[in-house]
C-alpha positions in Angstrom: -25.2 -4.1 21.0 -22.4 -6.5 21.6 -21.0 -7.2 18.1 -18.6 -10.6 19.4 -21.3 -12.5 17.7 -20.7 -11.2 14.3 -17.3 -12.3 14.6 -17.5 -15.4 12.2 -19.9 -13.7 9.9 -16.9 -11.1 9.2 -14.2 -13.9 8.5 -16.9 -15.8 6.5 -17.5 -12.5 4.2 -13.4 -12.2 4.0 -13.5 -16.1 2.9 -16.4 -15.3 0.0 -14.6 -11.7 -1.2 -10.9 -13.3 -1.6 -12.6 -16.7 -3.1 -14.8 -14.5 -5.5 -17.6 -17.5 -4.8 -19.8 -19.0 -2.2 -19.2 -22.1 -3.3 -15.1 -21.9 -2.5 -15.6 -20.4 0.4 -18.1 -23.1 2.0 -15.8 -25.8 0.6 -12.7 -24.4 2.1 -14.1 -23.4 5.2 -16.2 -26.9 5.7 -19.8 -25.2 5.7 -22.7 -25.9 3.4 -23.3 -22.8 0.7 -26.8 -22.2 2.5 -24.7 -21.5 5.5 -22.2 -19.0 4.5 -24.7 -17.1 2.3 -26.8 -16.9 5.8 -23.5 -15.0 7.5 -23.2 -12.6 4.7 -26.8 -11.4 4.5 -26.5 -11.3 8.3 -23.5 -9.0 8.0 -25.0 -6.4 5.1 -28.3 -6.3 7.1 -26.2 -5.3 10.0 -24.1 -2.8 8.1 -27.2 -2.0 6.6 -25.4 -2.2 2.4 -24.8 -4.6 0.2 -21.0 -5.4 0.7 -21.1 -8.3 -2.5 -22.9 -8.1 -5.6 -24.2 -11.1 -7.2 -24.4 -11.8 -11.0 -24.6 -14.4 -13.5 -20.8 -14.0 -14.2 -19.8 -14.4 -10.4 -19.6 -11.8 -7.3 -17.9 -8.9 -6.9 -16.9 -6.6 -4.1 -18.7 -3.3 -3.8 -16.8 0.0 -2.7 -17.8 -0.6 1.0 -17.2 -4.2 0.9 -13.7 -3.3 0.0 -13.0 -1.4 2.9 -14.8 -3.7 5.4 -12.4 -6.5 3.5 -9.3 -4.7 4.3 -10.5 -5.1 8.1 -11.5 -8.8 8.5 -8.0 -9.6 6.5 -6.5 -7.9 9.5 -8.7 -9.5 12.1 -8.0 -12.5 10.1 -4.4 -12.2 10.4 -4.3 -11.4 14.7 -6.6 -14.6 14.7 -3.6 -17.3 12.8 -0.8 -15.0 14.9 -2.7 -16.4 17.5 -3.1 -19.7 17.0 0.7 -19.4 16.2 1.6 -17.9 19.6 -0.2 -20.7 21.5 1.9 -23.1 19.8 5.2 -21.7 19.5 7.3 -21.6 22.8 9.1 -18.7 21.9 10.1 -16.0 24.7 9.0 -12.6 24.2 11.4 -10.7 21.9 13.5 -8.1 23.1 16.0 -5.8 21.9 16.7 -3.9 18.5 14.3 -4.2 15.9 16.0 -2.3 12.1 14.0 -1.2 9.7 14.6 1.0 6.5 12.2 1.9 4.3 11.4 5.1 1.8 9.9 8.4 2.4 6.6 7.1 0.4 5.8 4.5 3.0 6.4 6.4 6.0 3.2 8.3 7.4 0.1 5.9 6.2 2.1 2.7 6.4 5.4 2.0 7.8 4.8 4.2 11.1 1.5 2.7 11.6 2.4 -0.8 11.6 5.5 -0.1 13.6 2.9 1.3 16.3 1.2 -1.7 16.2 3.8 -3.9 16.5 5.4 -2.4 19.0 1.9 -2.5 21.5 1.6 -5.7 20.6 5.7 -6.5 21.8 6.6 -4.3 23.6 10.2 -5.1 24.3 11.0 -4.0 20.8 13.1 -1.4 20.4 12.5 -0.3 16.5 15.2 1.8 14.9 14.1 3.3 11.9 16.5 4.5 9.1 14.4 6.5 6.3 15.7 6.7 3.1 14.8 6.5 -0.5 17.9 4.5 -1.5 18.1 1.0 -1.1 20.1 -0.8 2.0 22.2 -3.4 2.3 20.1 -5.6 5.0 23.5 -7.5 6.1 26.7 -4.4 5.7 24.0 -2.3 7.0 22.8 -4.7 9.7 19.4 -4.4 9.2 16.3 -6.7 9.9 14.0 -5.8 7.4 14.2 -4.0 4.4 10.7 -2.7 2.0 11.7 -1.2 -1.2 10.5 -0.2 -4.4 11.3 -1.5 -7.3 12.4 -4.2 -9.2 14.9 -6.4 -7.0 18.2 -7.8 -8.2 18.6 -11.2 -7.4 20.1 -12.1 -4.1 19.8 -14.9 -1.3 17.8 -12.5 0.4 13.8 -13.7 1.0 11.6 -10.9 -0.8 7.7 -10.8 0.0 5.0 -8.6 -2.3 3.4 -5.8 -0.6 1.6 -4.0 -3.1 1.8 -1.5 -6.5 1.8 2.5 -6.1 0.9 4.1 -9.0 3.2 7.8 -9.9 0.5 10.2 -10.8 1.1 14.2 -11.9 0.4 17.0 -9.1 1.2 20.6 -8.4 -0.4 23.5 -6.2 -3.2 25.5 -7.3 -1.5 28.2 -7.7 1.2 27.0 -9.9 -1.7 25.6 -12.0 -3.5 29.2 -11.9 -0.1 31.2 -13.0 1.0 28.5 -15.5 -2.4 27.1 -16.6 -3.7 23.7 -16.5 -1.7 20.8 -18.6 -4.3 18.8 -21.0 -2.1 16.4 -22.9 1.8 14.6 -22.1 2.5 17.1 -24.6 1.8 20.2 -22.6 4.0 18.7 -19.8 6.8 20.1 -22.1 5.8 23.6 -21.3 6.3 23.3 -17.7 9.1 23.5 -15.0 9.5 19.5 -14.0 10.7 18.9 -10.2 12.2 15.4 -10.6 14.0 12.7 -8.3 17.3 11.1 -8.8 14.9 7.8 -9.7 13.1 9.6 -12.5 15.4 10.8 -16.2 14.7 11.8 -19.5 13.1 10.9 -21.6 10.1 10.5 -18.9 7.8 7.4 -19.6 4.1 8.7 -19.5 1.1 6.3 -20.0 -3.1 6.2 -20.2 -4.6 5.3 -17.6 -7.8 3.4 -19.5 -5.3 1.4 -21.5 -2.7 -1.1 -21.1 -0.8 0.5 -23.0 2.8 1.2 -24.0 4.8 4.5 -22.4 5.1 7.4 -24.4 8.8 9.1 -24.0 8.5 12.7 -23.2 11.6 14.9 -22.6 10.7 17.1 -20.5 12.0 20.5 -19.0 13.7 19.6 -15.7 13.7 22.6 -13.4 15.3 20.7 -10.5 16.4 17.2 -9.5 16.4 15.7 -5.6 17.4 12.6 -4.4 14.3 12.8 -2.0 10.7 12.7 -2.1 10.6 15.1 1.0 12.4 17.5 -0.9 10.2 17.1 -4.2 7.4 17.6 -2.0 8.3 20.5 -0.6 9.8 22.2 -3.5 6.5 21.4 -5.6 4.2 23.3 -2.1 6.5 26.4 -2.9 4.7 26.4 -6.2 8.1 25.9 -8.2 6.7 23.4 -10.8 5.0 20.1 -11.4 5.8 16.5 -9.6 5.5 13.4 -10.5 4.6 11.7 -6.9 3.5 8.0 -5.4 -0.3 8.2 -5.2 -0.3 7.0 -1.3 2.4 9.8 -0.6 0.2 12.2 -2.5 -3.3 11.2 -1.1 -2.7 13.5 2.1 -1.7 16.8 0.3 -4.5 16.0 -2.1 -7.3 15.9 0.5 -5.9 19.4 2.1 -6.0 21.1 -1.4 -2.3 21.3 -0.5 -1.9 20.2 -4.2 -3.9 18.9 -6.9 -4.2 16.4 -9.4 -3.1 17.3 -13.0 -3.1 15.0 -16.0 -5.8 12.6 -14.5 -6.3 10.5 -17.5 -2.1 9.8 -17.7 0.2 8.0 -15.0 3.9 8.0 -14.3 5.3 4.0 -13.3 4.0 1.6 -11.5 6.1 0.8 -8.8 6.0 -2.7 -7.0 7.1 -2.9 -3.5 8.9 -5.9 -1.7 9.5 -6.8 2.2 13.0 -8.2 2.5 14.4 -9.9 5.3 17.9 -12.4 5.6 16.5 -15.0 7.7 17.1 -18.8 6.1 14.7 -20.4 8.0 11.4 -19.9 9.7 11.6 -16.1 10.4 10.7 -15.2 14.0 6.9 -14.5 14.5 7.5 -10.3 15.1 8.7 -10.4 11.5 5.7 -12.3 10.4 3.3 -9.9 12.0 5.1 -6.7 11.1 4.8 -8.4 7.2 1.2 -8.7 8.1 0.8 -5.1 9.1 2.8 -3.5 6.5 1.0 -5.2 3.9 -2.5 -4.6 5.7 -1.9 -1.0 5.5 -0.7 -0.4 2.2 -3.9 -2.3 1.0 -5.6 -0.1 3.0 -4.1 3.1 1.0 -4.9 1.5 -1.8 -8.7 1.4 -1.3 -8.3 5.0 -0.2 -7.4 6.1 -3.3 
């Protein structure tokens, strides 16, 4: 069946889930209500789920309306680049493109958009410098810079990408010849592989609560100033890590490691895109924003 058709209905459901209300969405996008709930219903009856639920207290976006969202944001996003292309007279861009960015970001999101970006211009030459300290975007003469972490204050333009969440893993079979943590406290009774980023005492806090960190002091079997190296160290069954969620995700779905301490969390880290240019930034920036960001909220619906 040729789905061009269902086009609109999928921007229209993107317009609904981000606006949290049929009503929004029909005013912003000049429709009537009857209209836009006509699209949606459409689309679930073509998908063949319910993608929103509807309640007294508003709509909300089930677990496959999530992933369908992440989608039609990036649909929605080639459609505006669009529009933008036709009107801007700009030639194609050429040349070097630099990019930095750390470990955590580099299989599910960074590569991935730098694929994309580079089929959609492909006179870009990227070059890539992975690295989990932070860059200077002008002594280091860089383009584009995402980091994580708080960001001191600087003429440089930052843009939010998203939040990763640290969470506690190790291998089986450092959890079958060391047993099975239950409690922050029991952390203390294990060999800790820890990054240059993470010190003593170690901020640990629940996951159901907002609530404030408890200090632990923990037993620090090595330190790295990588998350390569903290991976690998933790897959030789040496002790527990304290890992990104996204960067874990992969070794989690292999059984390569598991997740410990479910209940409890490490940081939340927030993560900017940071580029120099004053004024309007060329539009392979802009889309390269667009996919980084697209993908990370992708991870985050995977996990």
């Amino acid at each position: 069946m040729n789905k061009v058709k269902r086009l609109p209905s999928l921007l229209i459901f993107a317009e609904v889930a981000n606006k949290g209300s049929f009503t929004q969405a029909a005013r912003h996008l000049g429709m009537s209500k009857s209209a836009v709930s006509q699209h949606v219903s459409r689309l679930e009856r073509e998908v063949g789920s319910q993608l929103l639920t509807r309640n007294t207290r508003g709509l909300s976006v089930t677990a496959l309306g999530n992933k369908l969202l992440v989608r039609c944001e990036l649909l929605q996003a080639q459609v505006d680049l669009a529009f933008v292309e036709l009107s801007n007279l700009e030639t194609t861009p050429t040349g070097t493109f630099s990019i930095t960015f750390p470990h955590s970001l580099e299989r599910d999101i960074a590569i991935p958009a730098i694929r994309q970006l580079c089929q959609e211009y492909p006179g870009l030459e990227p070059r890539l410098i992975v690295t989990d300290r932070k860059m200077d975007l002008v002594q280091d003469k860089l383009d584009v810079a995402i980091y994580g972490g708080e960001l001191k204050d600087s003429s440089y333009r930052a843009l939010p990408v998203g939040t990763m969440t640290e969470i506690w893993c190790a291998t089986p079979a450092y959890i079958q010849r060391h047993g099975d943590p239950r409690t922050p406290e029991d952390l203390q009774q294990h060999r800790w592989i820890a990054t240059d980023w993470q010190k003593n005492p170690l901020a640990v806090y629940e996951n159901a609560i907002d609530s404030r960190p408890e200090p632990l002091n923990l037993q620090r079997f090595a330190r790295t100033n990588t998350l390569p190296a903290a991976i690998e160290l933790a897959k030789q069954h040496m002790g527990l890590v304290l890992l990104p969620d996204v960067a874990s995700l992969p070794l989690i779905l292999d059984n390569t490691l598991v997740r410990i301490l479910k209940q409890y969390r490490g940081r939340k880290w927030p993560f900017y895109f940071v580029h120099a240019f004053q004024a309007e930034k060329p539009l392979y920036v802009t889309r390269f924003y667009q996919l980084v960001e697209h993908y990370f909220a992708k991870t985050q619906v995977m996990t």
